[in-house]
N, CA and C atoms as an extended XYZ file, in Angstrom:
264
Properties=species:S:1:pos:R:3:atomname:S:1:resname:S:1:resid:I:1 pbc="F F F"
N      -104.219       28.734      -61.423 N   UNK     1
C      -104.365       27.292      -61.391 CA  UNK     1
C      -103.062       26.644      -61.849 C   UNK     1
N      -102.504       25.710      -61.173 N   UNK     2
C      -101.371       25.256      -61.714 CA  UNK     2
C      -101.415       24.603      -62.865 C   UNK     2
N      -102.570       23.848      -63.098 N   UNK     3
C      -102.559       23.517      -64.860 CA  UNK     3
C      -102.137       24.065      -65.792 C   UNK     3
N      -102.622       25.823      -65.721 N   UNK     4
C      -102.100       26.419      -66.434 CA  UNK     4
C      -100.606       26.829      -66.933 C   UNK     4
N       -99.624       26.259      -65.711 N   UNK     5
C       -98.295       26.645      -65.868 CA  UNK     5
C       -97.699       25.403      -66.595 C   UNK     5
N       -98.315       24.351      -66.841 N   UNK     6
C       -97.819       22.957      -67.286 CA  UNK     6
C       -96.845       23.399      -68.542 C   UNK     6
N       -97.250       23.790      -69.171 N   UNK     7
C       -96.538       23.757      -70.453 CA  UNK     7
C       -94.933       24.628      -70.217 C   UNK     7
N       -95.184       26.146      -69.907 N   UNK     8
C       -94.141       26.570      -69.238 CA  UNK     8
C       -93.055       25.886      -68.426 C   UNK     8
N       -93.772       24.976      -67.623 N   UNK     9
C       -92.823       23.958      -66.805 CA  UNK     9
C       -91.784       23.088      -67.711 C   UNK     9
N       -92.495       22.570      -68.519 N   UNK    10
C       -92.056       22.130      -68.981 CA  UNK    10
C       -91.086       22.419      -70.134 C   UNK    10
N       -91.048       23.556      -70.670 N   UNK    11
C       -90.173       24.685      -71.318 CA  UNK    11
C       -89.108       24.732      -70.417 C   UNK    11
N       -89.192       25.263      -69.489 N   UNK    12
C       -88.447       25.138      -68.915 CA  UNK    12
C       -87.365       24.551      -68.379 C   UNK    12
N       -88.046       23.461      -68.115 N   UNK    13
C       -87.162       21.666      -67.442 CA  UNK    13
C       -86.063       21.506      -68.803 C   UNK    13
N       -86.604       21.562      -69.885 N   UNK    14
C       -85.721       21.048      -71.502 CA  UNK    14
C       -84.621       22.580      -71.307 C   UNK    14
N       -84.885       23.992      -70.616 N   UNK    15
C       -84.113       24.436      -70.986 CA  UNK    15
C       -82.850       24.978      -69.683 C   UNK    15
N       -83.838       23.932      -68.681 N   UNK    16
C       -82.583       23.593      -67.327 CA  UNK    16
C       -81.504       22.930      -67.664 C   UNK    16
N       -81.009       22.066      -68.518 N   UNK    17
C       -80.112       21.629      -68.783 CA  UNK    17
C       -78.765       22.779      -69.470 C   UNK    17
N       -77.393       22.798      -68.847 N   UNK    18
C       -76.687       23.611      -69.226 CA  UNK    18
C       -76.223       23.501      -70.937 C   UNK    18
N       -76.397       22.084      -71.657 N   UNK    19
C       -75.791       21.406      -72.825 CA  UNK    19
C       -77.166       22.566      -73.720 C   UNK    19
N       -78.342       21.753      -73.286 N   UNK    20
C       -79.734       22.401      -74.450 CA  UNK    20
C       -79.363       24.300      -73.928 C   UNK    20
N       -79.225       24.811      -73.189 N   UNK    21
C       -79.125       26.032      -73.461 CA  UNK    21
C       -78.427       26.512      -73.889 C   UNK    21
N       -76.880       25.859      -74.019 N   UNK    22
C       -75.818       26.383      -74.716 CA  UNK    22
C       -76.522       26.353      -76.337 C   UNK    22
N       -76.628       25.244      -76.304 N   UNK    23
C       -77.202       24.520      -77.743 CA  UNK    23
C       -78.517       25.691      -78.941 C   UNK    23
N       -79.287       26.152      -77.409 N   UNK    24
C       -80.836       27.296      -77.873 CA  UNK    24
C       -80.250       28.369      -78.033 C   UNK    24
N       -79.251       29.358      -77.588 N   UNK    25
C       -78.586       29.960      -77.664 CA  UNK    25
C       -77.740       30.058      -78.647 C   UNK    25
N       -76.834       29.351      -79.347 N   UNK    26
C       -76.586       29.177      -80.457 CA  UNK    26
C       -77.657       29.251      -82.028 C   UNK    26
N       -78.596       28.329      -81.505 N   UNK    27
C       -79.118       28.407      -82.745 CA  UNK    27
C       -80.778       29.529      -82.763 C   UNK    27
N       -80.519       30.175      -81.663 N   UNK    28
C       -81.198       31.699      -82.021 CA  UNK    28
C       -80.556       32.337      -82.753 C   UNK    28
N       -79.159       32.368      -82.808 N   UNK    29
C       -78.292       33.196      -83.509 CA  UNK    29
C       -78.241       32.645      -84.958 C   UNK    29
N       -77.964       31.295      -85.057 N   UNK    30
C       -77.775       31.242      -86.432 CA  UNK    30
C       -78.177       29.157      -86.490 C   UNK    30
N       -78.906       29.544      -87.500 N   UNK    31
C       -79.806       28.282      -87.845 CA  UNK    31
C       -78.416       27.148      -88.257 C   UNK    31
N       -78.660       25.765      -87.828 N   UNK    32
C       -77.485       25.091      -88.211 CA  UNK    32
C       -77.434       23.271      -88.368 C   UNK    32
N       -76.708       22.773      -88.647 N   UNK    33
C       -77.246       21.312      -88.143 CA  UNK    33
C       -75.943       20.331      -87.362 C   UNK    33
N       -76.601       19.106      -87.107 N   UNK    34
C       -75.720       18.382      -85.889 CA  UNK    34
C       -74.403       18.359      -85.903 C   UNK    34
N       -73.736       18.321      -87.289 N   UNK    35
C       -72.368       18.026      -86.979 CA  UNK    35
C       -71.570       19.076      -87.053 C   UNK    35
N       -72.262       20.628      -87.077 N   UNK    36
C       -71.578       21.703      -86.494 CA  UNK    36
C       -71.790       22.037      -85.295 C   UNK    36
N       -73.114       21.649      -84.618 N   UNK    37
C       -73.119       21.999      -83.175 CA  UNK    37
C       -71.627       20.907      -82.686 C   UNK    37
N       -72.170       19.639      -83.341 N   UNK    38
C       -71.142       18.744      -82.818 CA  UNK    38
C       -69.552       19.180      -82.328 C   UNK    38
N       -69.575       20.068      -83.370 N   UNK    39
C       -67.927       20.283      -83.637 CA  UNK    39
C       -67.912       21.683      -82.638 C   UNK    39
N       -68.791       22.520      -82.657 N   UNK    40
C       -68.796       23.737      -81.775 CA  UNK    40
C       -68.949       23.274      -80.329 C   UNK    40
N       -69.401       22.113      -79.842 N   UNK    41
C       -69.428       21.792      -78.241 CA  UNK    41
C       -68.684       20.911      -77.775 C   UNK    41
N       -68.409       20.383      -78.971 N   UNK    42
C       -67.014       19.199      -78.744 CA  UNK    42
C       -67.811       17.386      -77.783 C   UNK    42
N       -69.081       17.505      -78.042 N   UNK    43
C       -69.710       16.357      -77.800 CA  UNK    43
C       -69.912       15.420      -79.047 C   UNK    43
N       -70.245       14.769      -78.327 N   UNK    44
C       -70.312       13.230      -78.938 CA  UNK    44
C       -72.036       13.299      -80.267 C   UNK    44
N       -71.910       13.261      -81.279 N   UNK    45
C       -73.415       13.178      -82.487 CA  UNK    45
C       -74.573       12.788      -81.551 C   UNK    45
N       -74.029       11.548      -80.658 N   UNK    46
C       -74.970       10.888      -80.178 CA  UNK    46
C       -75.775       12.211      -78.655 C   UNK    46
N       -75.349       12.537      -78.531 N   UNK    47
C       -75.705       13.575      -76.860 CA  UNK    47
C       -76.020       14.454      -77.271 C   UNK    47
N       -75.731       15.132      -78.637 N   UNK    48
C       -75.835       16.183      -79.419 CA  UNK    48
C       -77.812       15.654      -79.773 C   UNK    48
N       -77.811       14.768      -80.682 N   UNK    49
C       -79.074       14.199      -81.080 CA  UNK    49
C       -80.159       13.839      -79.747 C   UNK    49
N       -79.684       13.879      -78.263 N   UNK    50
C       -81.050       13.101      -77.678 CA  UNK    50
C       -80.971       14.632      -77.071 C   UNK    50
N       -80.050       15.749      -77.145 N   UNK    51
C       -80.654       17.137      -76.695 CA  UNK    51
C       -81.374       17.044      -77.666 C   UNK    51
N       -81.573       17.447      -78.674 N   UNK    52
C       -81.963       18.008      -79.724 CA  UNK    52
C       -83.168       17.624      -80.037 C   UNK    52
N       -83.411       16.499      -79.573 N   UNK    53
C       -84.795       15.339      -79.590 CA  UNK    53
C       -85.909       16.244      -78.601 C   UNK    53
N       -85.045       16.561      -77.422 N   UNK    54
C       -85.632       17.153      -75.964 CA  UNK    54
C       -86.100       18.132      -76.502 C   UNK    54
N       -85.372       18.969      -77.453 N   UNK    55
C       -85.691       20.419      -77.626 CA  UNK    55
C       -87.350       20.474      -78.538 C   UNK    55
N       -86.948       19.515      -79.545 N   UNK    56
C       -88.049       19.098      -80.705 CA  UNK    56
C       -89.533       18.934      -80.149 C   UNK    56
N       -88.985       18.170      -79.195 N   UNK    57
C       -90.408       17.221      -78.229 CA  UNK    57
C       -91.159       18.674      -77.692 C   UNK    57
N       -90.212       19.252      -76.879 N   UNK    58
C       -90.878       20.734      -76.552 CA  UNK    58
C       -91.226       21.640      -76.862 C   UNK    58
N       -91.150       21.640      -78.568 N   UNK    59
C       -91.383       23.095      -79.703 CA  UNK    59
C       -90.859       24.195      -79.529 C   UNK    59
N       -89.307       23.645      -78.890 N   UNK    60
C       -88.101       24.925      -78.869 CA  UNK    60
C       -87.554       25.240      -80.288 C   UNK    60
N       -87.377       24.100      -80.918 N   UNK    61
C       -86.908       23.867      -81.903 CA  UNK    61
C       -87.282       23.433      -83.487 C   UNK    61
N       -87.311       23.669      -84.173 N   UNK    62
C       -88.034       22.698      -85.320 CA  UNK    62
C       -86.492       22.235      -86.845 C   UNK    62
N       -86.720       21.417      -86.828 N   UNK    63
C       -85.753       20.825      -87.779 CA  UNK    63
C       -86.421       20.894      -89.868 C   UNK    63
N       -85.334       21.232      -90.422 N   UNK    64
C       -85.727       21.578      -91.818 CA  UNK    64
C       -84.792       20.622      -92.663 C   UNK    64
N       -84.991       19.878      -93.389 N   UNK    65
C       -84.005       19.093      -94.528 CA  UNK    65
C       -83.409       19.817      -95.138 C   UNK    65
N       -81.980       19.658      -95.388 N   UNK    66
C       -81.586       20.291      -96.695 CA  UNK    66
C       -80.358       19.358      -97.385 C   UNK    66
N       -81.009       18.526      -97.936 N   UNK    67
C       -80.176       17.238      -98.819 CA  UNK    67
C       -80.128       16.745      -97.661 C   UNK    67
N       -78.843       16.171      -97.509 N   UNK    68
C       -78.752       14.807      -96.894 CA  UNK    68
C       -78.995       16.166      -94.555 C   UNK    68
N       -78.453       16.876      -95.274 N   UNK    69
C       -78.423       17.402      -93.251 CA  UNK    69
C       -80.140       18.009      -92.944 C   UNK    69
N       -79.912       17.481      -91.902 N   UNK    70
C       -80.961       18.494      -91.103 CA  UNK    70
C       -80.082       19.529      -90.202 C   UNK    70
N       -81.215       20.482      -90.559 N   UNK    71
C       -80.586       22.083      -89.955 CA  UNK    71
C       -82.050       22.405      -88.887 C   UNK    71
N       -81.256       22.779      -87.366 N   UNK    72
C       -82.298       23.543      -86.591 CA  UNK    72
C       -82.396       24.490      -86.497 C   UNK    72
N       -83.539       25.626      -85.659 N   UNK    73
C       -83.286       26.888      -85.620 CA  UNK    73
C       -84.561       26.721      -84.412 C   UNK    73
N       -84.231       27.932      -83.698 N   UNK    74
C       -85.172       27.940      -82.646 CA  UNK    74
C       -86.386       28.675      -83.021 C   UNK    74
N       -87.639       28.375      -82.741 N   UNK    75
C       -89.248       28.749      -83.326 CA  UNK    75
C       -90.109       29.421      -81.910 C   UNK    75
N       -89.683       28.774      -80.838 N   UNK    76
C       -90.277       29.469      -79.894 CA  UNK    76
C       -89.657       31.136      -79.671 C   UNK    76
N       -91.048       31.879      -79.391 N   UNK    77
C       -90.386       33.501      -79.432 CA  UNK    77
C       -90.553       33.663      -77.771 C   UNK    77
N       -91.166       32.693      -77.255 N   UNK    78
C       -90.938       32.838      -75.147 CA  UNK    78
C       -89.316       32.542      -74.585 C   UNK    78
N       -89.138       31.547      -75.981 N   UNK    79
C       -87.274       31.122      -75.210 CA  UNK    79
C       -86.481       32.453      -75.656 C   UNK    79
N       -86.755       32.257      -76.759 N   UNK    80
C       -85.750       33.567      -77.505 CA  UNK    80
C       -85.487       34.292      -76.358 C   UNK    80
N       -86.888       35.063      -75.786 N   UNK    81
C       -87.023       36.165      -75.000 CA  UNK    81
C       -86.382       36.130      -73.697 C   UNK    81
N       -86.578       34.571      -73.556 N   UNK    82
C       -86.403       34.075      -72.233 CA  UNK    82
C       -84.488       34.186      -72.256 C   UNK    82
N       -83.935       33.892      -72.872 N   UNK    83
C       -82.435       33.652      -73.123 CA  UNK    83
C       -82.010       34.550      -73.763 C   UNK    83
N       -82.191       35.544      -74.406 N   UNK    84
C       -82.135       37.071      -74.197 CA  UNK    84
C       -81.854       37.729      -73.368 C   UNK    84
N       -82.850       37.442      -72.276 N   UNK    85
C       -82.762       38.198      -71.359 CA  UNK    85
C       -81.764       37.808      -70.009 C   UNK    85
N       -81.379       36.121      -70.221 N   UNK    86
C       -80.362       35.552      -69.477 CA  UNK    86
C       -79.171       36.068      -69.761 C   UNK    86
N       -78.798       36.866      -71.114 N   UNK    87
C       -77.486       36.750      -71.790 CA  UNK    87
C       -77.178       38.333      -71.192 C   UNK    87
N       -78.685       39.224      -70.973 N   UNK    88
C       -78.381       40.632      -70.043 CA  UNK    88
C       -77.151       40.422      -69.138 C   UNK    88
C-alpha cells in the first residue's frame, strides 16, 4: 500500500538534497553544532539552520543544549544505514 511508504518518502526527500547529506554524513561521524558545520561547508548560519530545521522536522536529527550552543547528532539508525551504504 503506498501509505505505508509515506514516511520513508519522506526521509528521503530531506535526504535528496546534496547540502543535508553532506551535513547527515558528517554528523554520523561526530556530533557537533552550527557554527562548525558552518565553518566546515563554508555556508552561510542562515542555510546551515533551515537544513538543519529539515533534518529535525524529519527525526534525522535531534539537537542537545550545551550552554549557550546547540549540538546535533544523527538518531535515525535507517539513515545511518542508508548513507553507509552510499559511502560503499
Amino acid at each position: 500500500m503506498i501509505k505505508d511508504y509515506y514516511r520513508e518518502s519522506e526521509l528521503l526527500k530531506a535526504l535528496a538534497h546534496p547540502v543535508r547529506l553532506r551535513m547527515v554524513e558528517g554528523l554520523i561521524k561526530n556530533e557537533c553544532n552550527v557554527n562548525r558545520i558552518v565553518e566546515k561547508l563554508g555556508l552561510p548560519q542562515s542555510t546551515i539552520s533551515q537544513h538543519l530545521s529539515i533534518l529535525r522536522n524529519r527525526g534525522i536529527v535531534k539537537a542537545r543544549k550545551e550552554g549557550l550552543k546547540t549540538c546535533y547528532k544523527v538518531v535515525n539508525p535507517k539513515v545511518i544505514e542508508l548513507v553507509k551504504a552510499l559511502d560503499k
